[in-house]
N, C-alpha and C positions, 0 to 999 in steps of 0.2 A: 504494500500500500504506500510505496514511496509518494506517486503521484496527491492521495490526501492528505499524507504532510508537508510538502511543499505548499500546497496549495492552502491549509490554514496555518500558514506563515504570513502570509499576505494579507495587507491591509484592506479594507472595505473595496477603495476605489480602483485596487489595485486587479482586486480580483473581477469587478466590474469590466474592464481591459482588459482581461484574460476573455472575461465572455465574450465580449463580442470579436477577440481574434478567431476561440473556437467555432462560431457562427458563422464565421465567413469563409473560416476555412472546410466547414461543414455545406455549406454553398459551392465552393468549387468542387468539393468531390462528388454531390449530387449532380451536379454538371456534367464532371469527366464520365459517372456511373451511366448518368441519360445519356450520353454520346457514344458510350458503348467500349472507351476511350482506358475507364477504369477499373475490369474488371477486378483486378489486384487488390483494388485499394477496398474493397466490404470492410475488413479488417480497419481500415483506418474508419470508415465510416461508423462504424460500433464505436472503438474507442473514443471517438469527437463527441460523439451523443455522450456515454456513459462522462467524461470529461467537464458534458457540458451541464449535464443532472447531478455531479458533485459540485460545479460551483454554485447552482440554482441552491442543493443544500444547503452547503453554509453559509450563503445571505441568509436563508430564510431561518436557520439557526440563531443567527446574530440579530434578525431583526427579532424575533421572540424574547432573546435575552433581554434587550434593550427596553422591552416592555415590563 
């Protein structure tokens, strides 16, 4: 689980900036997937998502504490 510790190392806005690189980068590879271009990459496409539903976690973690 190296990936969820680095990633609650991260500041609020910082991890904010991470999401939206994994989004985009989750955008090109539904691209290269639709063009037929990526088969390779499913792999990358799982891990972006999973990636991208642990940074959604712990916002939503922190914004609970916070309350």
């Amino acid at each position: 689980m190296k990936v969820i510790k680095e990633l609650r190392e991260l500041q609020t806005p910082e991890l904010h900036t991470r999401l939206q690189e994994f989004k985009k980068e989750l955008l090109k590879l539904k691209i290269e997937v639709g063009a037929g271009t990526g088969s390779a990459s499913s792999g990358k496409v799982r891990r972006t998502k999973k990636n991208i539903a642990r940074i959604l976690t712990l916002l939503n973690e922190r914004e609970v504490q916070r309350q």
